[in-house]
C-alpha positions as CSV (number, residue, x, y, z in Angstrom):
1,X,30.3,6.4,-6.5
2,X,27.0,7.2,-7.7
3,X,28.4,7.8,-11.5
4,X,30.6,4.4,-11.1
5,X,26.9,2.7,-10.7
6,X,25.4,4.2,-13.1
7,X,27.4,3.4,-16.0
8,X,25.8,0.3,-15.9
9,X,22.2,1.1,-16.2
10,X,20.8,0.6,-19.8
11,X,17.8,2.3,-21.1
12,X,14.9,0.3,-21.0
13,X,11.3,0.8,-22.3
14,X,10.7,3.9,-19.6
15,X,12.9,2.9,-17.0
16,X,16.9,1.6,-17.0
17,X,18.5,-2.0,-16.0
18,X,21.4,-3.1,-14.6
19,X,23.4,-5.0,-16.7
20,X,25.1,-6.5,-13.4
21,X,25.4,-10.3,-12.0
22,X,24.8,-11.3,-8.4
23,X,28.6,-10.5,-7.7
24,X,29.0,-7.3,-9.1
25,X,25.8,-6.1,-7.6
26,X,26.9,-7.6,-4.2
27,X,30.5,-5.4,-4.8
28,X,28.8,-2.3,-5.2
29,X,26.6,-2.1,-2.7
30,X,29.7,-3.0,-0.2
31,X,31.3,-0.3,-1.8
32,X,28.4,2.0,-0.4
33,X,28.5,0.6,2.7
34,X,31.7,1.0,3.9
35,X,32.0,4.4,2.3
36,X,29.0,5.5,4.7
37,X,27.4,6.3,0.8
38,X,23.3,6.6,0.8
39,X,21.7,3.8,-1.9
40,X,17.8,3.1,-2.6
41,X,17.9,-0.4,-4.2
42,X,15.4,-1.4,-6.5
43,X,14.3,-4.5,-8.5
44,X,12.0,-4.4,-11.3
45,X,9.9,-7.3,-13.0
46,X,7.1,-7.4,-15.3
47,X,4.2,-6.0,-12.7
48,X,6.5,-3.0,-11.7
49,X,7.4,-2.5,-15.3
50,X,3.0,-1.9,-15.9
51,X,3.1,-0.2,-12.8
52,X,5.9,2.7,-13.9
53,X,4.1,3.0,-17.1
54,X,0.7,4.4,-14.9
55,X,2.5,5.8,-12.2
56,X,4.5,8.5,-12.8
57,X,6.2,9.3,-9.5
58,X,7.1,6.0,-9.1
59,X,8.9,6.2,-12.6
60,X,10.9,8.5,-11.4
61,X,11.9,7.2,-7.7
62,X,12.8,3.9,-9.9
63,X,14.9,5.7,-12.3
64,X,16.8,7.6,-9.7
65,X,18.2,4.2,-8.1
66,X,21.9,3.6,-8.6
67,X,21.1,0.1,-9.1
68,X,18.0,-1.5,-11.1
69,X,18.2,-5.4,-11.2
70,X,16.3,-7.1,-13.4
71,X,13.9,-9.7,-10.7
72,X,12.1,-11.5,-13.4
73,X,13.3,-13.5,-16.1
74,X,10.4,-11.4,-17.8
75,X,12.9,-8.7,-17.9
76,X,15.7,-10.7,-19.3
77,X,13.9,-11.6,-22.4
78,X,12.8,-8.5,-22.8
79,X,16.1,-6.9,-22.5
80,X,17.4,-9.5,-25.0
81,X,14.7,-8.6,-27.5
82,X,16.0,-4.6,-27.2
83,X,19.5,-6.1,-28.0
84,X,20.3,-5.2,-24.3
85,X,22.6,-8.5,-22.4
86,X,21.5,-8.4,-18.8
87,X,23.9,-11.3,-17.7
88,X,21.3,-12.8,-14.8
89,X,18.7,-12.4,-12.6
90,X,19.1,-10.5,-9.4
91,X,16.2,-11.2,-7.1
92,X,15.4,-9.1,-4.2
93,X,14.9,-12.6,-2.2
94,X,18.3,-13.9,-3.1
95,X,19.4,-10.5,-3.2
96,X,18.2,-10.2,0.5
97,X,19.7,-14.1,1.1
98,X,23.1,-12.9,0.0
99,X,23.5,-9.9,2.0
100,X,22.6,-11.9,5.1
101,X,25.8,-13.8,4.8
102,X,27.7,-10.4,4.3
103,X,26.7,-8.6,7.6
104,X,27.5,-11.9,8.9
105,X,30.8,-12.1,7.4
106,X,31.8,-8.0,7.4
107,X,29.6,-7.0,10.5
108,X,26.7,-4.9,9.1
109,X,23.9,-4.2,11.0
110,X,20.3,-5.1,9.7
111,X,17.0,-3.3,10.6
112,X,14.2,-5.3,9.3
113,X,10.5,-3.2,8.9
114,X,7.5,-4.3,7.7
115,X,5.3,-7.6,7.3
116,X,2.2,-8.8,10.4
117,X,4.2,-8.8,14.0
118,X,3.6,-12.3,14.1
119,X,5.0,-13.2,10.6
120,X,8.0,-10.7,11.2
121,X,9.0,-12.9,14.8
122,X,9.2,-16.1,12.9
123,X,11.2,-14.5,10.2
124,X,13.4,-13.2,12.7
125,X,13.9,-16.3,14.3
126,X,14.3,-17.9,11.2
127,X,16.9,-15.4,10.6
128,X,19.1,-16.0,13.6
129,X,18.4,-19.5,13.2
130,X,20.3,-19.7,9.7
131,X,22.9,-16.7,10.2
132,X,24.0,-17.2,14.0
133,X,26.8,-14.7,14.2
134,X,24.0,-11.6,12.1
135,X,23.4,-8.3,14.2
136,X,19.5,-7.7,13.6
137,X,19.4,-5.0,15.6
138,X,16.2,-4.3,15.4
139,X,12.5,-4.3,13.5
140,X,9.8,-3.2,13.6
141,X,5.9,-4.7,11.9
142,X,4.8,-2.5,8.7
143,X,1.4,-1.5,10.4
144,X,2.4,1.7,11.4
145,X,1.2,5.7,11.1
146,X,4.2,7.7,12.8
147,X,7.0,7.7,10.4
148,X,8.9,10.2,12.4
149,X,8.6,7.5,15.3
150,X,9.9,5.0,13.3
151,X,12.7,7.0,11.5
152,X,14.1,7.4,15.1
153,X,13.7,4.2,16.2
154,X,16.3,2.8,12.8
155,X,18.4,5.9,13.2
156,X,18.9,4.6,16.9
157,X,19.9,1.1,16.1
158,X,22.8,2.6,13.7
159,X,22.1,-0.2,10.6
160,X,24.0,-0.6,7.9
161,X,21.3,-2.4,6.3
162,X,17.5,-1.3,5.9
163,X,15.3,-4.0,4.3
164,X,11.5,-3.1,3.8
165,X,8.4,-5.7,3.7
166,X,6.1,-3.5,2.1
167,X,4.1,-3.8,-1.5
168,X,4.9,-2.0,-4.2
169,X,4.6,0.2,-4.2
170,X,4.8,1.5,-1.2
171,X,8.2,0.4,-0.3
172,X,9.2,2.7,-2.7
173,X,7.5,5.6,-1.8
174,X,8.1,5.3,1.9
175,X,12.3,4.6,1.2
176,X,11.8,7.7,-1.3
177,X,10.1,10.0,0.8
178,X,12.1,9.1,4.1
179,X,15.6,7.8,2.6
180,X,17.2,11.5,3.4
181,X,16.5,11.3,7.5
182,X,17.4,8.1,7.8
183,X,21.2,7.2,8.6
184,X,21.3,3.9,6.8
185,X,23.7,3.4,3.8
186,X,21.9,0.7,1.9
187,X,17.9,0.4,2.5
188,X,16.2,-1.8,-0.2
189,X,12.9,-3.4,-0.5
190,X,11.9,-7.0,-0.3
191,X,8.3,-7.3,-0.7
192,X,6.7,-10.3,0.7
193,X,10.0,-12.2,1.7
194,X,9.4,-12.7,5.1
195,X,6.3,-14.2,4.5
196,X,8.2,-16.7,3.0
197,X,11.8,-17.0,5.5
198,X,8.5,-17.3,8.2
199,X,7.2,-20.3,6.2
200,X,3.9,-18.7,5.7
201,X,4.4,-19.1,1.7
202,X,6.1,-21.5,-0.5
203,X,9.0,-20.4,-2.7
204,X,8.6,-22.4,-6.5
205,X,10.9,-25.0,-6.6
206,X,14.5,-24.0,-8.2
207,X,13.5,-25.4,-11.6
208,X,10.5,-23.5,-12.1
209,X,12.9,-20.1,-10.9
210,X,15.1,-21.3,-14.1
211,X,12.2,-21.3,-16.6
212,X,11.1,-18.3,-15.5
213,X,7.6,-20.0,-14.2
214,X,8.1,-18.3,-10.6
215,X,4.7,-16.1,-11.5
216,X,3.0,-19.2,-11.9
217,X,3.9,-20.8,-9.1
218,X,2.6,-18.0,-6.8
219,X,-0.1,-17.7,-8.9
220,X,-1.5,-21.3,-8.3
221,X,-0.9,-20.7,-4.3
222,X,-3.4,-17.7,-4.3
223,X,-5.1,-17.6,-7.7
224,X,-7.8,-15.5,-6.3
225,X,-5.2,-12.7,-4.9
226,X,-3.0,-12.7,-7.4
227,X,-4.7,-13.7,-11.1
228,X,-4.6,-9.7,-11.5
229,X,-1.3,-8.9,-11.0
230,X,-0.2,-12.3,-12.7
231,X,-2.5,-12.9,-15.4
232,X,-3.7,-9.4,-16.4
233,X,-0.5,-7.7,-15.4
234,X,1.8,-10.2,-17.7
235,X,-0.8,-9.5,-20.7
236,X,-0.7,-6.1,-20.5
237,X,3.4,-6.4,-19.8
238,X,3.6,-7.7,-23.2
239,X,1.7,-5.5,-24.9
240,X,4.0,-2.7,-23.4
241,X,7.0,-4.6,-24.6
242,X,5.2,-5.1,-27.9
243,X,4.6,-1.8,-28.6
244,X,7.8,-0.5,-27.6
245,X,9.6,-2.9,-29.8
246,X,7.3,-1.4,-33.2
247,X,8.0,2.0,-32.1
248,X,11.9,0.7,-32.0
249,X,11.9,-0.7,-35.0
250,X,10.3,2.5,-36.7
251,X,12.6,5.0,-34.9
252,X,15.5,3.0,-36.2
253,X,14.0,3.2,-39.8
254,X,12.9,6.8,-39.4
255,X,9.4,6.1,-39.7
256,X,8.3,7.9,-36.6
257,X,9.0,11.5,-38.6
């Protein structure tokens, strides 16, 4: 299983992508599933791309994921410029969205962890509200210090699913560090999503999501919060891809000797 995946993860800059569409993706990971198979998903966009370049361990939790979508469009013309065809972008939100309708459709179970209590209720609700016949069976807020308690808890509920509201990036390290003791085939992350199923933030309008402006619009929601990650983090992205792309270029010509 693990080898069929990984055939399709290309080398790029320190990490890999998956050169795989929403459907593809969506066939694999049932594939997992109903082989009772064990799979940390990952997406990567330009701030975890800055991120894996300073953080070592989380280099390496990234690049041992059977599946790397490319969440940004960031990542797609980057890809392009390294001659590498990723053939769309996979979001973790429509990611999430899509495997909704599956456990609806095949029966998977869903645990849901992470986000405030209050904002994780609504998005529940919301939940139920737009999939009637899903099996949430059960969540639990991000706020907590017993792993082991919370380990036992999802292992309880039997999921099929295991979706984390956590930053990056600690969803990664938590699904990392905890992925073995939990009986869950598929657990991915999905940042702030519930924030916005719960209504509490605005998804950018589907144009902006085709130009690639979805940064921005987050950006001009909480410019204060996010002009960091946004506006220093996509600088410094493209001095990464920059660089890599000389160093390319001179490896190719055997200038780096």
């Amino acid at each position: 299983m693990k080898s069929e995946l990984d055939t399709h993860k290309v080398r790029f800059l320190k990490t890999y992508v998956s050169c795989l569409t929403m459907e593809e993706t969506v066939e694999r990971i049932k594939k997992f599933i109903n082989n009772k198979c064990k799979l940390q998903h990952v997406v990567i966009n330009a701030a975890k791309i800055v991120q894996l370049y300073k953080d070592e361990k989380l280099r390496k939790i990234i690049n041992s994921c059977p599946i790397i979508n490319a969440d940004g469009q960031s990542i797609i013309w980057a890809a392009k410029l390294f001659g590498i065809k990723v053939p769309e972008r996979v979001t973790g939100i429509d990611l999430m969205y899509r495997l909704f309708k599956e456990a609806e459709v095949n029966g998977y179970k869903i645990y849901l962890l992470g986000a405030k209590s209050d904002v994780l209720e609504k998005a529940v609700s919301r939940i139920k509200e737009l999939y009637p016949n899903i099996q949430i069976v059960g969540y639990h807020h991000g706020y907590f210090t017993n792993d082991e308690e919370i380990i036992k808890d999802i292992n309880s509920k039997n999921p099929d699913i295991l979706m984390v509201a956590m930053s990056s990036p600690k969803k990664e390290y938590w699904l990392y560090e905890n992925i073995e003791k939990l009986n869950v085939s598929f657990c991915m992350g999905i940042g702030g999503s519930l924030d916005i199923i719960a209504g509490i933030v605005k998804r950018a309008p589907r144009w902006m999501q085709k130009m690639g402006l979805e940064w921005l619009y987050r950006f001009l929601q909480e410019p204060r919060r996010m002009w960091k990650r946004y506006i220093i983090g996509n600088i410094v992205f493209l001095f990464i891809v920059f660089k890599e792309y000389i160093l390319n270029k001179a490896s190719n010509f055997g200038l780096d000797k």
